[in-house]
N, C-alpha and C positions, 0 to 999 in steps of 0.2 A: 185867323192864324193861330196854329198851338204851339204857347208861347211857352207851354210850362214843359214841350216835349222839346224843342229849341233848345232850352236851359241844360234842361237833362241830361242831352246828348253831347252840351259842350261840357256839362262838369265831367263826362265820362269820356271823354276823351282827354284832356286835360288829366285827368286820374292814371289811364292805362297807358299814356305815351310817359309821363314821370316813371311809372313804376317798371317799364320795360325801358325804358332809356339807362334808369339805374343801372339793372341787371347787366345791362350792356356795357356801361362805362367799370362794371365793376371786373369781367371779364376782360376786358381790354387794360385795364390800368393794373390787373394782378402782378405783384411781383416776380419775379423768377431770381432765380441763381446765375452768376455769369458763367456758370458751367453748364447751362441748359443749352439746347439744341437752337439753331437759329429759328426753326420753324415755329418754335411759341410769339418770337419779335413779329416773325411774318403773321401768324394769327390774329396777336395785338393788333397791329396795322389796318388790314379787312375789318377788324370790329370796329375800328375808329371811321374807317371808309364807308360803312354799311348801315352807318346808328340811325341813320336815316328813317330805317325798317321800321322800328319805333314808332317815330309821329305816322308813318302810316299805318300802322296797326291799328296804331289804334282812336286815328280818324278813320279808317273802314269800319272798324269796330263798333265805333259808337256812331256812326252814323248809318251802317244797316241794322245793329238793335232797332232804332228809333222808327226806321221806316219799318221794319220787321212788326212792331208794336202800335204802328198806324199813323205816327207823328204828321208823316207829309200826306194827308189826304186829301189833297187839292189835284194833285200831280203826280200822282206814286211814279207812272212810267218815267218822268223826266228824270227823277232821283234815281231811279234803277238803273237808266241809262249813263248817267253820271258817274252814280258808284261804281258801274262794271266797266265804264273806259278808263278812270285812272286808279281804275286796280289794275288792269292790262297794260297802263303805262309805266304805273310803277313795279313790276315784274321785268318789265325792261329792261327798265333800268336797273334792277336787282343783277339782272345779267350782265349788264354794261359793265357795274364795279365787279365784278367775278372775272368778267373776261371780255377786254374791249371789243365792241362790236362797230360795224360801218356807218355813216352816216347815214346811207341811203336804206339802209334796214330799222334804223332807227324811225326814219320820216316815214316809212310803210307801216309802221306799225301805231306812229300816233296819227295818220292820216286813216288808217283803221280805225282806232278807237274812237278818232271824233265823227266817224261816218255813221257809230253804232251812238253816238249820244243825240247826233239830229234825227236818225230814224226814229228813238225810242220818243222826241220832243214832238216828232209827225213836224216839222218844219216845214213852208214849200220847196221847190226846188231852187230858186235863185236864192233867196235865203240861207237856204241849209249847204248851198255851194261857198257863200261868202260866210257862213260860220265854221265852217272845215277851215277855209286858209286862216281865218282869224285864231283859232284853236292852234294850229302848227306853228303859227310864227309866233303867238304869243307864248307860247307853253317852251320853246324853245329861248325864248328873250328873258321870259323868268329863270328859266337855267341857267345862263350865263351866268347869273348874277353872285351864282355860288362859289366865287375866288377869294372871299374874304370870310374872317371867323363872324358868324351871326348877321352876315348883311344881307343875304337872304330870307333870314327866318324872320327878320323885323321888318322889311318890306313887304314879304309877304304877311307877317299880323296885320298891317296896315292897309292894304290893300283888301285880304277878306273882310276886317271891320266894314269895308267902304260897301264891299257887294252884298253884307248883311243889312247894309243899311238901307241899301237899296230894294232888296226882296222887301223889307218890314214895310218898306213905304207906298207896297204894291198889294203886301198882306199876303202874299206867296210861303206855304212855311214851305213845299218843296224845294223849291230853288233857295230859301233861307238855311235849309239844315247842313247842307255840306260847310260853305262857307262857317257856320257858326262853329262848326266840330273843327276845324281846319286854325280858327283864330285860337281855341283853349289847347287846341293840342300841337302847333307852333307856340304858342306861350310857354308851353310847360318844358318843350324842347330846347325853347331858349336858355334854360339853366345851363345846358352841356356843352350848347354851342359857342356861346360866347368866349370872348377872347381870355382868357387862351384857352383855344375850343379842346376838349377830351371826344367829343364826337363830331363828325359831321354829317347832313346832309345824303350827300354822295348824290348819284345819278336817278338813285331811286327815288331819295325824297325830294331832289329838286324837282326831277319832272312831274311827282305826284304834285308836288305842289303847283307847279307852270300851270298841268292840267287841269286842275282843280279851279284855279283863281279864272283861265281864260274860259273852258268851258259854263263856267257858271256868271258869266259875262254875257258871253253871250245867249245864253238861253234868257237873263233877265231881261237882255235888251229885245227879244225877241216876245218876251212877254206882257213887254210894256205896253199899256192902252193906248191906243189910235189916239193922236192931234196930242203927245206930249214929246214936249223937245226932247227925251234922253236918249236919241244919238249920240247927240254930243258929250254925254257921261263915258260911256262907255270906252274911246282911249283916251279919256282922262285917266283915269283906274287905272292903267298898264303905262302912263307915262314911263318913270323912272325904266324902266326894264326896256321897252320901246328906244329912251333916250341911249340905253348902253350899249344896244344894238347897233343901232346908227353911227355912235360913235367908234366903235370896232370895225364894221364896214368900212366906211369910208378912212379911217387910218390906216387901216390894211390896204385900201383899194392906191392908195397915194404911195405906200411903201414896195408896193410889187408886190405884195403877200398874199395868198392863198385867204379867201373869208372865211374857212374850214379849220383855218390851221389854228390850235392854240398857242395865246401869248398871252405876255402880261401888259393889254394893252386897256384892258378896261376901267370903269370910272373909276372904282378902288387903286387899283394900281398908281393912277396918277395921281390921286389924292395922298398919296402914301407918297409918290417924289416929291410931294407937294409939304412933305413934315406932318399930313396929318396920320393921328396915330388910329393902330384899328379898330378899336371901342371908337373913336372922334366920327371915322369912316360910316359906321354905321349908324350912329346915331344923326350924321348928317346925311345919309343917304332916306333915312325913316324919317326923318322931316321935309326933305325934297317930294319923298313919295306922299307925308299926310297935306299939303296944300293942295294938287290938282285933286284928291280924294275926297278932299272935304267939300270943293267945289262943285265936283260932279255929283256928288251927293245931291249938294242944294240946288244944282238945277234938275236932277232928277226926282226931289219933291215939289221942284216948278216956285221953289222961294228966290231964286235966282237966275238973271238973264243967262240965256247962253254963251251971249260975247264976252260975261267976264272969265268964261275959260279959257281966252287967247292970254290973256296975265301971265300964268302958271305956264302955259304950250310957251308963249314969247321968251320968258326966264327960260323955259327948259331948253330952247335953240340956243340963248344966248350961252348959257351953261356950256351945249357941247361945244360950238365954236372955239369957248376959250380954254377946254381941256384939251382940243386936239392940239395947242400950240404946246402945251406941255410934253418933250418927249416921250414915246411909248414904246420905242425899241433901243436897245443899245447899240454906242455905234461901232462901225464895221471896224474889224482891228486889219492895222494895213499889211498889204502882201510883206511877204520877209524878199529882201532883196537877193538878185538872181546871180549867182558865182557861175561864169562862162569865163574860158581861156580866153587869152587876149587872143592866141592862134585861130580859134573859133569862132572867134567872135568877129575878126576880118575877112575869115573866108565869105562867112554867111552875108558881108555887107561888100563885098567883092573888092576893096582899097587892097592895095599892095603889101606886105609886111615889111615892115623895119628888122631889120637887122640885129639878130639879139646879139647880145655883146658876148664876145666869148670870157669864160671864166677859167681864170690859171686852175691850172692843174699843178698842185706842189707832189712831184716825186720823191720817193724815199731815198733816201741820202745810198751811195754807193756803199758798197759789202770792200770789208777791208782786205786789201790787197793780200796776197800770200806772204805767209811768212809777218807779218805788220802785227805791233800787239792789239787786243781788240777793244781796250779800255781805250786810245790814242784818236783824239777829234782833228776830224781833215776838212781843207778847204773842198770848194765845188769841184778845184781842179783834181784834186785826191793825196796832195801835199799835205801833208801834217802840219797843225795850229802851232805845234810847239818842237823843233826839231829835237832830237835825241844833243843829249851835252857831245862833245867833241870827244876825239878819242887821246888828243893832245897831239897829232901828226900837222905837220905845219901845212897840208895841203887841204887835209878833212877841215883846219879852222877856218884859211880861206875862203871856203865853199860855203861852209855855215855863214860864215858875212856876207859875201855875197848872196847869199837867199835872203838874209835877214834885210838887205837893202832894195 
């Protein structure tokens, strides 16, 4: 194994994902004036959605120097084949945060890429059919994982550590080199992401990373010598990611939802109703991920039975069971109540109508008579409230008593 070109290529990536993640954070976080155009805020945005590009730059970077320079001469084709699938994944994804694409165009293209990584490994054919679906689902499971600041990139350091560890234990530097470039240059990325992240991820470095960690999983496991247990390694290593899967599924599948559809239903999210804060998230997610890692390690250098990996698998069921009781959709707000005539409302149930009451109608008072002054307030019947004074004829006073009686 060359161990001194392994080093090389992770101090050089580690080097070139800092120095381009800088550049990036520095262009995204530039000031502006609040009289600038909105399109600089939207540029910002994309460079914080894209910084991704970054950690793969320059894990591509330093890790076809390396092969380029002879590092993996064990295996050149499997590295080539590695390196050229999740550069085509992560080009995807490069187009995904540019401009949403479909799910089903997404899975063609990493069901392509993992088809060019088992040809390049010469697999047989029932093998190289069960490392295609293990490459999709897992590359896909590690993606989710990217809804929280830094729970991805520490999962995924943890996880590469584990398949480094595994390559050295077989003495493979080919299938050691990605992995190794992958853990210094998610390290170095980790500066930006973390909470409160200035970059993230995005679609390109998650899936480069999915594909990176599943396919060089499976090629190990496919490279491991005959009569040693490490089947059983292999999803140990992709627990955590496995477990969020599962837990998304079946919460969606119980709520009527769509398993396509985004929400915020996964471990982070309930860990977060749960009070924990999103640095606590992550670094309890990257301890979830180093026990079954550590495990499968050690059965994968045969210092450990394989039954004690049901430990770590029994914790990780009993884990989802008790996150699905934790709510993970909000709940329904109720219909607004429905305003129908009372008229409408008996036609359509066919009872008979009640009787609306009629309402007075008050008419405006009579127009005063001709000749009458108009200042002078009359009864209903149009007699005047207050008769005129008498004229002093002894028959006009009569009349006036008599009215007033």
């Amino acid at each position: 194994m060359n161990v001194l070109g392994i080093i090389a290529s992770g101090v050089a990536a580690l080097l070139i994902t800092v120095a381009l993640a800088r550049i990036a954070r520095r262009a995204a976080l530039r000031p502006h004036t609040p009289a600038a155009s909105a399109g600089r805020a939207a540029r910002a945005g994309l460079l914080r959605r894209t910084g991704g590009t970054a950690a793969v730059l320059g894990v591509t970077a330093a890790a076809g120097g390396a092969l380029w320079l002879g590092a993996a001469d064990d295996a050149p084709a499997s590295a080539a084949g590695l390196l050229a699938g999740s550069g085509s994944v992560a080009a995807l994804g490069l187009v995904h945060d540019l401009k949403p694409l479909r799910a089903v165009l997404r899975l063609a293209v990493q069901t392509a890429a993992a088809v060019l990584v088992v040809c390049f490994a010469g697999l047989p054919p029932v093998a190289a059919v069960l490392a295609v679906l293990w490459i999709v689902l897992v590359t896909n499971a590690f993606a989710l994982l990217d809804h929280a600041d830094g729970l991805l990139t520490v999962v995924g350091v943890v996880t590469a550590a584990g398949l480094l560890a595994c390559a050295a234990v077989d003495g493979g530097s080919a299938l050691a080199l990605l992995p190794a470039a992958l853990v210094a240059g998610l390290g170095g990325f980790l500066l930006h992401t973390w909470h409160p992240a200035r970059l993230r991820l995005g679609a390109c470095g998650a899936q480069f990373t999915g594909f990176v960690l599943a396919a060089s999983g499976a090629l190990i496991q496919a490279a491991a010598p005959a009569g040693r247990a490490a089947w059983a390694a292999l999803p140990a290593l992709a627990t955590v990611a496995l477990a969020d899967t599962a837990l998304v599924v079946v919460s969606r599948r119980r709520a009527g939802r769509s398993p396509l559809r985004d929400g915020n239903d996964h471990i982070g999210h309930r860990l977060r109703r749960l009070r924990v804060t999103v640095p606590g998230t992550a670094i309890l997610l990257a301890l979830w991920a180093g026990v079954p890692v550590v495990a499968g390690t050690l059965v994968r250098a045969g210092l450990l039975h394989p039954a004690f990996l049901l430990v770590p698998l029994a914790g990780t069921a009993a884990a989802v069971l008790a996150l699905l009781r934790v709510p993970g959709y909000a709940p329904a707000r109720p219909a607004p109540p429905r305003t129908t005539a009372p008229r409408a409302h008996v036609r359509r149930s066919g009872a008979s109508a009640a009787p609306t009451p009629a309402v007075p109608v008050v008419k405006p008072a009579d127009a005063p008579a001709k000749g009458a002054s108009v200042g002078t307030a009359r009864t209903a019947s149009g007699r005047p409230t207050v008769p005129p004074p008498p004229t002093g004829s002894p028959s006009e006073t009569a009349a006036v008593a008599a009215d007033r009686s």
